[in-house]
N, C-alpha and C positions, 0 to 999 in steps of 0.2 A: 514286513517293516517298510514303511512309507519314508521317514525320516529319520534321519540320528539326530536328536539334538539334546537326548535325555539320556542316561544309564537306563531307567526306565523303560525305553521304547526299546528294547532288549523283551523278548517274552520269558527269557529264562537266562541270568547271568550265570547262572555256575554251569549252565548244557553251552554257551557261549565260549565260559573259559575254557572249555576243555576241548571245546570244536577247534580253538585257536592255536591251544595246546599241538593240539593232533596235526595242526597246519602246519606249525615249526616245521614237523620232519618232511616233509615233502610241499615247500611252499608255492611249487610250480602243478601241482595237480590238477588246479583248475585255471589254466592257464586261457584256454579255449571258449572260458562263460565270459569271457568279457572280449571278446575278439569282436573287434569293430565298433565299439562303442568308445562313447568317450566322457572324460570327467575334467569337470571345470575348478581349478582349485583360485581360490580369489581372498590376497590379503590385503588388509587394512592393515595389519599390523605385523613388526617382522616377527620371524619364525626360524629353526635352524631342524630338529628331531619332525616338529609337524609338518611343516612341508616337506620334508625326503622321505618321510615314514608311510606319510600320503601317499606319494609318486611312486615310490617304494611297490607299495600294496597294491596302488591301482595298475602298475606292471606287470606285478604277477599274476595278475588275474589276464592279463593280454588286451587293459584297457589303452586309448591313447589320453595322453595327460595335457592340460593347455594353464599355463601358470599365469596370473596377471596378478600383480603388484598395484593395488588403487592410489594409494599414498604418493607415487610417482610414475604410474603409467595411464591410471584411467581418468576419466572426468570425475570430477564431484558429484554423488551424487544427493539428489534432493528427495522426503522421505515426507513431507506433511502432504495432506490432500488439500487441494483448493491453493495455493500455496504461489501467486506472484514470482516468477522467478527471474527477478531483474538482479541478483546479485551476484555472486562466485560461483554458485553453483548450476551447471551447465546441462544433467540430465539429470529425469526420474527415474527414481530405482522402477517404478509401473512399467516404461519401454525397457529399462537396463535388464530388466529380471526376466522377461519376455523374450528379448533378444539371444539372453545365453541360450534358455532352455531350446533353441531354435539350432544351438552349435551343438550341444554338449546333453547326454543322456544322466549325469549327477552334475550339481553343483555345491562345492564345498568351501567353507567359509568361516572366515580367520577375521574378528571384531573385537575388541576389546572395551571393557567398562572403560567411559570415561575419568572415572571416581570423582566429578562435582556436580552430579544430578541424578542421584540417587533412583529415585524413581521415576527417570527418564532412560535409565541402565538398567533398570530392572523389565522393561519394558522392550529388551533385546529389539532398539529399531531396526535393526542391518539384516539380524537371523530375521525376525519375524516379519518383516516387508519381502523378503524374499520369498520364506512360504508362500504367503498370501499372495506372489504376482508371479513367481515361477510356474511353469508346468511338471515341471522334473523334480526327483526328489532332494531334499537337502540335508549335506552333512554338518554339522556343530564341530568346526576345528579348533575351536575356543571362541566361548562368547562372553559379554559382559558380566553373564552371571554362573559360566558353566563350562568344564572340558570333560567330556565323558570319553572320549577316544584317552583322553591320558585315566580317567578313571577305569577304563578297562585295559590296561598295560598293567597300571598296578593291582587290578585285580587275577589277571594272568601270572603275576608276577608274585604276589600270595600264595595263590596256588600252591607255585613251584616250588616253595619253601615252607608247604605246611607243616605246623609242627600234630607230632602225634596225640597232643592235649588241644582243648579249646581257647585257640590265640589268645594273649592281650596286644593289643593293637593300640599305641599311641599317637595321638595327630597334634604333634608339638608346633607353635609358633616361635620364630627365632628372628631376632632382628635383622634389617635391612637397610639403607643407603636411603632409599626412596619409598613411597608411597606403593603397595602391589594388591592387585583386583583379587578378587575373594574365590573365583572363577576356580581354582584346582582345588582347592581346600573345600569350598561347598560339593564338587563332583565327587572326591574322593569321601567327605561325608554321605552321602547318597547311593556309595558304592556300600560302602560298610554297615551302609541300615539294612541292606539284601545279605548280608554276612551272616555266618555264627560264629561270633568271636565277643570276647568284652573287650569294647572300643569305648577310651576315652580322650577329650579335647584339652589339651592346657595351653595356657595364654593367659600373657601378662592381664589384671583385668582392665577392663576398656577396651579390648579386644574379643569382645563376644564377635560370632559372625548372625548371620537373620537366624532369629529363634524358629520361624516357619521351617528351614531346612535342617538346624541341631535340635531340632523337638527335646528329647528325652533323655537324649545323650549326655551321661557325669560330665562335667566340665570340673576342671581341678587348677588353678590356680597356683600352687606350689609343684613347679615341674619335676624335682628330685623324688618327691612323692607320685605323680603319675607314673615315672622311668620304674618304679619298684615292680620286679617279677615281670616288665615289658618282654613280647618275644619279636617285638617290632616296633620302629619308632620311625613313622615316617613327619618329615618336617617340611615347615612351605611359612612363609613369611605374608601374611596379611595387614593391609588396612584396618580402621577402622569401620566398621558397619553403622554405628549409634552416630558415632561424628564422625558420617562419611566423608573417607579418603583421605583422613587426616592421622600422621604419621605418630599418634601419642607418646611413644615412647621408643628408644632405641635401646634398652639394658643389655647394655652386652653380656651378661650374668646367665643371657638366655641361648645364646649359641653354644651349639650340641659338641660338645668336647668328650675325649676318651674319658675323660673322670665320672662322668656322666652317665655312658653309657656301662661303666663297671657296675652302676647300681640297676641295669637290667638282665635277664636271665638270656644274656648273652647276645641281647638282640640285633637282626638287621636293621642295616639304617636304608631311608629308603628317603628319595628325592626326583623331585618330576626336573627337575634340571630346565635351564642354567643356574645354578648355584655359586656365590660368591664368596669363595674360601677364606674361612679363617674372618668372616662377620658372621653366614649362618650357622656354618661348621667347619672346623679344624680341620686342616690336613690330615695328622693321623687316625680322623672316622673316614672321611672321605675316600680316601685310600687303601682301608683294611681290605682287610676279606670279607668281612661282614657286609661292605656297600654294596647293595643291587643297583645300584641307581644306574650303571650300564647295563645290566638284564631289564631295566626299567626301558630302556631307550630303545634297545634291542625288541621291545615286545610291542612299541606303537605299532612295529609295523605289521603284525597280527591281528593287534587288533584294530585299526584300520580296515587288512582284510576283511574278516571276520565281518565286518560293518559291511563293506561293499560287497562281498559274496551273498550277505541277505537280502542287500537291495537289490540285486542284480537276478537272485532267483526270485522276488517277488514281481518284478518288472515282464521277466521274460521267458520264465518257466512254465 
């Protein structure tokens, strides 16, 4: 594996989960395959699970970690070719991306959709200018269209809680405060098309997410009706995709309350965190027994590893 920036560039998720599985219990065994190398972790945007999870992982492996904050420690960088740069912005990601790979044997990286240029975000300028001018390989710590490091948590995190039939799996929308990028919600749909489970999508309508990444997948609109016989209900607050970035509707009708989940077949709730209590879900889910959503936080850092032990045996092996 050259890059992480897909669930995809994984050659086998479920030999993946289970590799990461297996890591849990002794997460210092390969402590030694990363001895002297080092990994460059780079945000644009803040972070609290993916960056410790990151550092976390690339510890254990006995990488050294170099953290830089762009928003308030780096220059601006500039991303068109040909490109006059008499303005704010002070370097080219072409020297900027050149330069790391010259420190640092990974570089991973934290960008966010803007949500008011649609296909200008779709276009991952931050990830994919960096492929293109790095030498070294790059991780996807969230991008404007994509987190698969938290798509492989929750797919680790499945696992651990399969039921002995074949899942229903729900991927519920629940209202938000603000406008939020489509980014975990399309990863964890892209986890779950590699599943065998019946997986379905509900949200208010107006909230389609891109048809190119929910192909086939039921979409159900009356969420009381998806929750039926659910054996999992993970939830994440999205944007608009049609009328990108725009906040349509706030129904609090839609926040995951224990009422809610009584009409499921007892299911875990599941949440990529931070989460705003008691607008996306109530205290009393959040708080049950049934919450993974700390086995969720608990598992980035695996699968993290997991990520960087296969770049690191393909690099040096």
């Amino acid at each position: 594996m050259q890059h992480y920036t897909h669930i995809n560039d994984l050659e086998n998720l479920q030999e993946a989960v289970q590799e990461a599985i297996t890591l849990k219990q002794e997460p210092l065994q390969f402590e030694q395959l990363g001895k002297g190398k080092t990994i460059c972790l780079l945000f644009f945007n803040n972070s609290l699970r993916t960056r410790l999870s990151t550092q976390k992982a690339a510890q254990n492996l006995g990488m050294h970690t170099i953290v830089m904050n762009f928003g308030s420690e780096g220059w601006q960088l500039e991303y068109g070719d040909g490109v006059i740069m008499n303005q704010n912005k002070s370097e080219h990601v072409k020297e900027a991306a050149k330069v790391i790979s010259q420190y640092c044997d990974i570089v991973a990286i934290r960008a966010f959709a803007s949500l008011t240029n649609k296909e200008k975000d779709k276009q991952e300028e931050v990830l994919n200018n960096f492929i293109k001018y790095a030498t070294i390989p790059v991780v996807n710590m969230e991008s404007s269209v994509g987190h698969p490091l938290q798509a492989l948590a929750d797919a680790i995190t499945l696992e651990e809680h399969k039921t002995s039939h074949k899942p229903k799996v729900v991927l519920s929308w629940a209202p938000h405060s603000k406008a939020l990028p489509h980014a975990v919600a399309n990863s964890f749909v892209q986890m779950m098309q590699l599943q065998d489970a019946n997986f379905v999508i509900t949200h208010p309508e107006g909230y389609e997410l891109d048809p190119k990444i929910t192909k086939n997948i039921p979409i159900e609109y009356n969420q009381q009706k998806a929750f039926e016989n659910a054996d999992f209900i993970y939830t994440k607050n999205w944007s608009s995709f049609n009328d990108y970035g725009k906040v349509l509707s706030q129904d609090k009708n839609w926040m995951i309350t224990s009422k809610k989940m009584k009409e499921t077949n007892n299911a875990k709730f599941m949440h990529c965190l931070p989460v705003r209590r008691n607008v996306v879900v109530a205290d009393e889910v959040l708080d049950s027994k049934n919450s993974l959503t700390i086995e969720q936080a608990n598992n980035r850092t695996f699968a993290a590893q997991i990520v960087l032990k296969k770049i690191l045996n393909k690099l040096f092996s």
